[in-house]
TORKELO-648877 format. One line per 8 residues: number of its first residue (from 1); their letters; for each residue x, y, z of C-alpha. Coordinates in Angstrom, 2 decimals. Example, Ala and Ser with C-alpha at 12.3 -4.5 7.8 and 13.67 -1.06 7.14 Angstrom:
<pts>
1) as) 12.30/-4.50/7.80 ~ 13.67/-1.06/7.14
</pts>
This chain:
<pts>
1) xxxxxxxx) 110.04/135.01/107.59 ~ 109.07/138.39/109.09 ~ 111.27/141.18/110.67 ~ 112.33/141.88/113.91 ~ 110.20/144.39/116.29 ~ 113.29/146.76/116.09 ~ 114.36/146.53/112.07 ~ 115.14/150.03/110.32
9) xxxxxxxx) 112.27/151.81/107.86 ~ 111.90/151.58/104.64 ~ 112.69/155.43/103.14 ~ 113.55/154.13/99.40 ~ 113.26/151.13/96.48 ~ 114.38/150.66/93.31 ~ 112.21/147.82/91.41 ~ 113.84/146.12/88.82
17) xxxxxxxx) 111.58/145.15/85.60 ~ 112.29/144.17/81.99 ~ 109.10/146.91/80.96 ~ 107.44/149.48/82.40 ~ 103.92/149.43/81.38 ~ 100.37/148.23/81.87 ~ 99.29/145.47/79.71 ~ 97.63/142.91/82.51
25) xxxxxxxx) 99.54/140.56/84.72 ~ 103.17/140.93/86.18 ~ 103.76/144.33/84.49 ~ 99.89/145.89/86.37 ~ 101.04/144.75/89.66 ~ 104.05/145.86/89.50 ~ 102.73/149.49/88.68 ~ 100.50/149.09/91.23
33) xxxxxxxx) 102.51/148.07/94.10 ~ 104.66/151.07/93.46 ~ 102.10/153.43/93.00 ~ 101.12/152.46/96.27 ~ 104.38/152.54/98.13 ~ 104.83/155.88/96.82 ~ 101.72/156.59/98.48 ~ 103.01/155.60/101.51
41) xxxxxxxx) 106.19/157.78/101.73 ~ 108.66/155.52/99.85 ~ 111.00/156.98/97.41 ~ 110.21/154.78/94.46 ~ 112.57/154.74/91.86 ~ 112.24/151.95/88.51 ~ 114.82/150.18/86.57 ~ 113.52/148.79/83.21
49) xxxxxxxx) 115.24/147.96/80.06 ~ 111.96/149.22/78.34 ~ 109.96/151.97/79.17 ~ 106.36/151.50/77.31 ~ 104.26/153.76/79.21 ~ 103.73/157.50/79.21 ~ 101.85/157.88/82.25 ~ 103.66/159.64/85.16
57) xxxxxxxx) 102.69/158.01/88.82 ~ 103.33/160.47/91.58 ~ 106.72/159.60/93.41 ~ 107.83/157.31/90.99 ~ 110.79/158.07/89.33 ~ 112.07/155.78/85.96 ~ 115.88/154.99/85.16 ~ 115.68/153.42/81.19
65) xxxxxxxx) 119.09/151.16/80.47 ~ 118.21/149.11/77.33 ~ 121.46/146.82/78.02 ~ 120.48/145.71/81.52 ~ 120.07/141.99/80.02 ~ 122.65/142.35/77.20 ~ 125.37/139.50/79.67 ~ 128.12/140.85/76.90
73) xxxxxxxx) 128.04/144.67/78.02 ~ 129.52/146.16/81.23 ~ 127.82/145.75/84.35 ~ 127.81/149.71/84.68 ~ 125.93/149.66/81.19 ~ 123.32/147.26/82.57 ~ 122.83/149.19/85.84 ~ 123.03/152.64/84.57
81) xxxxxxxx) 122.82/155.68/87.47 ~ 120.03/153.71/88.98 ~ 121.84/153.17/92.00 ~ 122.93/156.47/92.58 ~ 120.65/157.30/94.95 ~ 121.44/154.26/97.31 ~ 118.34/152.61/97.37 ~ 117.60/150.67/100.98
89) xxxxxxxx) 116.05/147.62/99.05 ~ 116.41/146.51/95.58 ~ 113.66/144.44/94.60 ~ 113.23/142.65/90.98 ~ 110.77/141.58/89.14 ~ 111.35/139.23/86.51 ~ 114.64/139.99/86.27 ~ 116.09/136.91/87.64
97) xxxxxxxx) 120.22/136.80/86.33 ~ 122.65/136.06/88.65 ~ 124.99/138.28/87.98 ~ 122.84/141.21/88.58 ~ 122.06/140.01/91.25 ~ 125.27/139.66/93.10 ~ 126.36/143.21/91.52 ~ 123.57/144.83/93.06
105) xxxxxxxx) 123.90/143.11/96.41 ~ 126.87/145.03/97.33 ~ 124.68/148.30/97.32 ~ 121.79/147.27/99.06 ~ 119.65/144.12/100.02 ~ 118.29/142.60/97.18 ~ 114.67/141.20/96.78 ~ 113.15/139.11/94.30
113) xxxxxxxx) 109.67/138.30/93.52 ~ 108.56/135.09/92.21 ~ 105.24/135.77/90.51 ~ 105.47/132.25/88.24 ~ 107.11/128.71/88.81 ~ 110.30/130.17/88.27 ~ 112.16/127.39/88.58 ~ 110.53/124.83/86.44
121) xxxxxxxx) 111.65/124.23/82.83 ~ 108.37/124.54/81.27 ~ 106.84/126.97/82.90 ~ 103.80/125.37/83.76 ~ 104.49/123.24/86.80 ~ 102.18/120.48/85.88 ~ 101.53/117.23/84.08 ~ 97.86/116.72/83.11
129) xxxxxxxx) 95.03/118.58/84.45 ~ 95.04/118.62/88.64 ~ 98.25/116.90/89.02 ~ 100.44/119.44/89.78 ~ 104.49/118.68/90.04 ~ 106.32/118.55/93.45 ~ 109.25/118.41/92.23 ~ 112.60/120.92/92.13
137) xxxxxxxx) 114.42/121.13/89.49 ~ 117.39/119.29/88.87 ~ 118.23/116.53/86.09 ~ 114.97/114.40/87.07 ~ 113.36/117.06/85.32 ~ 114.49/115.81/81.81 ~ 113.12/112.33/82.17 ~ 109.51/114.19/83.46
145) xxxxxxxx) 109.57/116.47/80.44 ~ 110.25/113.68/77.52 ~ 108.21/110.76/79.43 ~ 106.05/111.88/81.24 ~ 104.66/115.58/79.14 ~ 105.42/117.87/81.26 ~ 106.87/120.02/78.68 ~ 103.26/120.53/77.20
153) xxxxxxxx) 105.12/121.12/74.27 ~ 106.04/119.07/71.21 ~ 108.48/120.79/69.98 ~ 111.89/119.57/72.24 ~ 114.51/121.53/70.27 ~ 114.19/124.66/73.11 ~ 113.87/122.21/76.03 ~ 118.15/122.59/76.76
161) xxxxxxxx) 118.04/126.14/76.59 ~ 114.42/126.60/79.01 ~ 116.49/124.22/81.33 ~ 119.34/125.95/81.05 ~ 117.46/129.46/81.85 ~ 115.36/127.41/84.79 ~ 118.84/126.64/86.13 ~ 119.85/130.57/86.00
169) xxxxxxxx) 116.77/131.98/87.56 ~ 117.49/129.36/90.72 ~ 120.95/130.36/91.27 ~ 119.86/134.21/91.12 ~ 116.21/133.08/93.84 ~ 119.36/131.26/95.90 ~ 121.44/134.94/96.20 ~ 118.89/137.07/96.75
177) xxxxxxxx) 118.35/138.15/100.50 ~ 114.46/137.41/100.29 ~ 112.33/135.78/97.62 ~ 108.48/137.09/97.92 ~ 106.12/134.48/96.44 ~ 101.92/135.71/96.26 ~ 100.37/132.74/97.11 ~ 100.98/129.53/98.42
185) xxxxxxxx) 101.12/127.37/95.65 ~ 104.06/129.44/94.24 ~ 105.85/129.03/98.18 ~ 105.67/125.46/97.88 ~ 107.33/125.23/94.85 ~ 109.97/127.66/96.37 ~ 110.30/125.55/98.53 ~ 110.98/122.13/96.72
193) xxxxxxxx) 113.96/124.04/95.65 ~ 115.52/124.90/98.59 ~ 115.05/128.24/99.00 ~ 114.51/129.08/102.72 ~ 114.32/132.79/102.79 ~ 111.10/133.25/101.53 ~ 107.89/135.06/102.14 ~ 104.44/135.24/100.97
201) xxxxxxxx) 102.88/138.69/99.86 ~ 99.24/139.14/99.57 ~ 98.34/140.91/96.00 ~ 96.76/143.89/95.74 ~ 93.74/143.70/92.78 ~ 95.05/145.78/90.03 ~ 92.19/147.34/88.37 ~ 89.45/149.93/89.82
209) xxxxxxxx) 86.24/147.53/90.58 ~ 83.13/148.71/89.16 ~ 79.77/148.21/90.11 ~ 77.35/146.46/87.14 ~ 73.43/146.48/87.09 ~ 71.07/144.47/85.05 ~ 72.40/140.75/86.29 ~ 68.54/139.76/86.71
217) xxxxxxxx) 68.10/140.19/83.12 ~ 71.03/138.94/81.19 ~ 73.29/135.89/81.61 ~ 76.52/136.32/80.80 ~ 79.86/134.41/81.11 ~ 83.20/136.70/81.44 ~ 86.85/135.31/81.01 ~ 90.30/137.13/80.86
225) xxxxxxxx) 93.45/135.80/80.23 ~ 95.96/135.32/77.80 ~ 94.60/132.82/74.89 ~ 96.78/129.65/75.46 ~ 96.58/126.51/76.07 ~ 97.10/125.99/80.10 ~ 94.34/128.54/80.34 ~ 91.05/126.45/79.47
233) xxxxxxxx) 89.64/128.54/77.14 ~ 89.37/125.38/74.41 ~ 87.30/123.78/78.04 ~ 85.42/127.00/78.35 ~ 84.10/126.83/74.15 ~ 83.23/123.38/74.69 ~ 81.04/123.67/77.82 ~ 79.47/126.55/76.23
241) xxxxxxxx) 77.69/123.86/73.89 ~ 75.82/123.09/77.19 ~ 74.81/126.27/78.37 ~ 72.27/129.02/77.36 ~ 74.24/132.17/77.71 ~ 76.49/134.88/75.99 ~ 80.03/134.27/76.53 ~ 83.07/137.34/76.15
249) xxxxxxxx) 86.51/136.00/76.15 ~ 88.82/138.98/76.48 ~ 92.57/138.79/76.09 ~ 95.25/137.81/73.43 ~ 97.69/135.32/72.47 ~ 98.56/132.61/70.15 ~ 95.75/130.51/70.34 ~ 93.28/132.98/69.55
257) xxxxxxxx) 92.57/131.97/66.04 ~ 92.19/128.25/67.27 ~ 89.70/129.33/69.38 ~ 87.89/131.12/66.98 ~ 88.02/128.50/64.72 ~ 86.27/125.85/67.46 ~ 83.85/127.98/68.49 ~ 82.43/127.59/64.65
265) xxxxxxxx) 83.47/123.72/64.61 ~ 81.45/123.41/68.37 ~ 78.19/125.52/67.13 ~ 78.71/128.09/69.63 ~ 80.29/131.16/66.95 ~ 77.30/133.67/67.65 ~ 77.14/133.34/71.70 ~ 81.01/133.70/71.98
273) xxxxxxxx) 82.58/137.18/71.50 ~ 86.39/137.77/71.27 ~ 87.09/141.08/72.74 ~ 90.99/140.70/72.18 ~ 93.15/142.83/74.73 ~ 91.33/145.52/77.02 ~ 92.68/148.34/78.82 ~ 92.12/148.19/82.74
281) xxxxxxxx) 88.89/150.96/82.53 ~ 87.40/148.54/79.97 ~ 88.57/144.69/81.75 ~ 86.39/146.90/84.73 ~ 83.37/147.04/82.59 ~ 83.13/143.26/81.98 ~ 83.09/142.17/85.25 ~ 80.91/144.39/86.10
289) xxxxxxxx) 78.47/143.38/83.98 ~ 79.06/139.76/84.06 ~ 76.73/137.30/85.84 ~ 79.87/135.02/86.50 ~ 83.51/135.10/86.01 ~ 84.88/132.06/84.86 ~ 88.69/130.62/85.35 ~ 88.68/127.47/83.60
297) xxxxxxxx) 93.12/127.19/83.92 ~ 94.25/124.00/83.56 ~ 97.85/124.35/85.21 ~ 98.00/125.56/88.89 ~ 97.73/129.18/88.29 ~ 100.12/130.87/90.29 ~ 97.50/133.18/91.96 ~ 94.34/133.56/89.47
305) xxxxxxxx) 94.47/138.02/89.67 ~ 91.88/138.09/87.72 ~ 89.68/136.34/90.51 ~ 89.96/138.73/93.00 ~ 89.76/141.29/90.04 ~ 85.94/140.32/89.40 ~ 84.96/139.33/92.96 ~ 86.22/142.91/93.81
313) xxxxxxxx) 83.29/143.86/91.28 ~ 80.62/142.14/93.22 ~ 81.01/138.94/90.62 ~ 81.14/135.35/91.96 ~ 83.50/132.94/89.79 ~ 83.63/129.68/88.70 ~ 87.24/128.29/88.60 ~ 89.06/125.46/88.59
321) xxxxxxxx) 90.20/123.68/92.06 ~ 93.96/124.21/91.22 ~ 97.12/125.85/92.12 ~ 97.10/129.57/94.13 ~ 92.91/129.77/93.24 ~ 91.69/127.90/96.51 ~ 93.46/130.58/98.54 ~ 90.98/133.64/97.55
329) xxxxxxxx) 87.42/131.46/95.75 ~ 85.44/130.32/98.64 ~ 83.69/127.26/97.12 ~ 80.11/127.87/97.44 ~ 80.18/131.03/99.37 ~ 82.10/133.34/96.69 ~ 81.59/131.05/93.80 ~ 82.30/127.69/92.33
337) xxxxxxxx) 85.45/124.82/92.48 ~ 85.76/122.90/89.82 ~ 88.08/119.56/88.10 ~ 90.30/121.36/86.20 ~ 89.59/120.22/82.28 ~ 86.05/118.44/82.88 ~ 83.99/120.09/80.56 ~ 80.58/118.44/82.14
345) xxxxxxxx) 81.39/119.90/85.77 ~ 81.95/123.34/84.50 ~ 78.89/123.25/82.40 ~ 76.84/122.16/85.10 ~ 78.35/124.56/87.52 ~ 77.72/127.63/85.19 ~ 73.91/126.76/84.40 ~ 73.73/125.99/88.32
353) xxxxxxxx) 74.83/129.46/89.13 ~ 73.34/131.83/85.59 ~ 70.04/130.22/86.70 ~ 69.99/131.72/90.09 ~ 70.74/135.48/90.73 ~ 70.22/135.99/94.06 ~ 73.17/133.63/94.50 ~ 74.87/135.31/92.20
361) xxxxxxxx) 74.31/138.69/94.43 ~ 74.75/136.86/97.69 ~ 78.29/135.25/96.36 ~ 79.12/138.35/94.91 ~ 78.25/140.03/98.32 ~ 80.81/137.07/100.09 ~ 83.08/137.37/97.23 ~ 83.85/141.60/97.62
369) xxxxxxxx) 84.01/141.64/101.37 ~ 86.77/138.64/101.45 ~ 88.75/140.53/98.72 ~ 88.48/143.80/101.52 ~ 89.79/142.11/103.64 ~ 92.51/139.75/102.68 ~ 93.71/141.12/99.45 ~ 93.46/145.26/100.25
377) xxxxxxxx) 96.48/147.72/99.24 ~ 96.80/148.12/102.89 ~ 97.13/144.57/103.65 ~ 100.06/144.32/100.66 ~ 102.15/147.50/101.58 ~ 102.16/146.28/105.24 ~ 103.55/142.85/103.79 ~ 105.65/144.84/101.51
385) xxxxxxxx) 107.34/146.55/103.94 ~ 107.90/143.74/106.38 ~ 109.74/141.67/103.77 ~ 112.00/144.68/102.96 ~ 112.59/145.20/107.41 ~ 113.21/141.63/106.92 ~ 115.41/141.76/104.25 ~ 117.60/144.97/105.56
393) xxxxxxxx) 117.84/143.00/108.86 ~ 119.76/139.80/107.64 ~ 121.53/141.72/104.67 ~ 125.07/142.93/105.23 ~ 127.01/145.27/102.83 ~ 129.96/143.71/101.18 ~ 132.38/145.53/102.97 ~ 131.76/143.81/106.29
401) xxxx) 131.46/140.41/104.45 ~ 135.12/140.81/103.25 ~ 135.73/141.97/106.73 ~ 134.39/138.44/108.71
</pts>
């Protein structure tokens, strides 16, 4: 879906986000993508419920109302003044309830973004490693997620109430004017559920690259991620049995002690570093100093940021052949595919590409100049601004619809 030759600028946006701040994923793009439309002459303004950072971006103006989720206070509450200024697009992130988003379409066009598989009950979109789910949701899903483990979870008590909220965020993709997806993995499953007025976005990497030095000499294995299970870090500890190198796992989450704990069961303890959460400056440094980048994910990631994070760096990457990854790693040029879960193939594909650094460089090289040119803040703005042409195009204020 794109907009017509003759569709009206975009002057001003309000985003819609449960926090402002920068702690990696949703939240960093987010900040990023309005940084740069500010940049670009829009009148940026943020709704958030929480407000966790103190850093002021230029043209960016926040509106905190701690009740915007709260369903049992007034809409006015939940809104606050942040549509006083009569925004020309209203586009959410993450906040995915109905109701605010039929409230706010009488103001202005809304937009939503679906960075995840929004509408799946577990989250995950998958049943075992490389067999992704087709499927909408609807009732179906309950026999999938009790027979067939696609609930990943063996705990069932909160399976009602995820389906329940999997139901809500549908209805509120199905009012919006324009759902943005970021890669086409996430489109697909948009739509499986019926959702016609979509569009794909190309991300913008979130982090500053920097430029590393020393790869003759070391060999080093880089991942970053939250610690849980669909992200392959328990793969990544066991192939690391396998291969002569250091390996730095940096994130957080609620595997971490697990992981700790087989990394001493395994053998592999003093090659494998935890560097728990790391701001943006310091995320930089490790890729830049990494011989490879590894994305061992056993769902279908929705996108993989982090890839186009290190190849941005000058780092190839090893990742699994799954989900939104094939769209920006190259096999063989920028890096390495591999069976997501197969601890042999991503063993032999690391000590394939650590012994070799000219690869490395010339993959690296490959890896930089693709993320130039497909994934640059240009190339996202531009894509930005279509959707919300697109979106002002089709959208008409609720006056004229109790008019016709």
């Amino acid at each position: 879906m794109t907009a017509s030759p003759g569709a009206p600028a975009t002057r001003s946006v309000l985003l819609g986000v449960p926090r402002w701040t920068r702690d990696g994923g949703v939240s960093a793009h987010v900040q990023t993508s309005a940084t740069l439309l500010a940049q670009h002459g829009v009148d940026v303004r943020v709704l958030a419920a929480r407000i966790e950072s103190d850093e002021e971006l230029p043209g960016v103006t926040l509106y905190r109302c701690p009740d915007l989720f709260n369903d049992d206070a007034p809409m006015a509450a939940r809104i606050g003044e942040a549509l006083s200024f009569g925004p020309d697009v209203i586009h959410l992130h993450q906040v995915d309830r109905p109701d605010l988003v039929k409230a706010m379409r009488t103001s202005a066009p809304v937009v939503i973004s679906a960075h995840v598989y929004s509408a799946c009950t577990s989250g995950v979109y998958y049943f075992r490693p490389g067999q992704e789910c087709t499927r909408g949701h609807g009732p179906g899903c309950a026999f999938n997620l009790l027979a067939r483990g696609c609930a990943h979870t063996r705990n069932l008590k909160p399976l009602p109430t995820r389906y329940k909220n999997a139901s809500m965020r549908v209805e509120a993709l199905r009012n919006a004017d324009l759902v943005l997806s970021y890669s086409g993995a996430v489109d697909r499953h948009l739509a499986a559920n019926g959702l016609s007025r979509r569009q794909i976005v190309p991300f913008p990497a979130t982090i500053t690259p920097r430029l590393g030095s020393g790869h003759a000499t070391r060999r080093r294995v880089v991942f970053a991620g939250r610690i849980v299970h669909q992200k392959g870090v328990s793969v990544l500890i066991r192939a690391a049995r396998d291969v002569d190198a250091e390996f730095v796992i940096c994130g957080d989450g609620r595997q971490l002690e697990a992981m700790r704990k087989l990394a001493q069961r395994t053998g592999v303890k003093d090659r494998v570093s935890f560097k728990g959460w790391l701001s943006s400056d310091q995320l930089a440094e490790e890729f830049a100093n990494a011989s490879v980048v590894v994305v061992p994910s056993l769902w279908p990631e929705p996108f993989g940021l982090v890839g186009i994070e290190a190849l941005a760096a000058g780092r190839p990457v090893i990742a699994s052949a799954t989900g939104g990854i094939e769209e920006w790693l190259d096999d063989k040029i920028s890096g390495l595919c591999v069976k997501p879960g197969d601890v042999e193939e991503l063993a032999r594909a690391l000590n394939e590409l650590l012994a070799d650094t000219e690869r490395q460089r010339t993959m690296g090289i490959a890896g930089r100049d693709a993320v130039n040119r497909r994934f640059s803040p240009e190339r996202h703005v531009a894509a930005i601004m279509d959707a919300y042409a697109s979106a002002r195009t089709t959208w008409r204020p609720a006056a004229q619809l109790m008019e016709s």
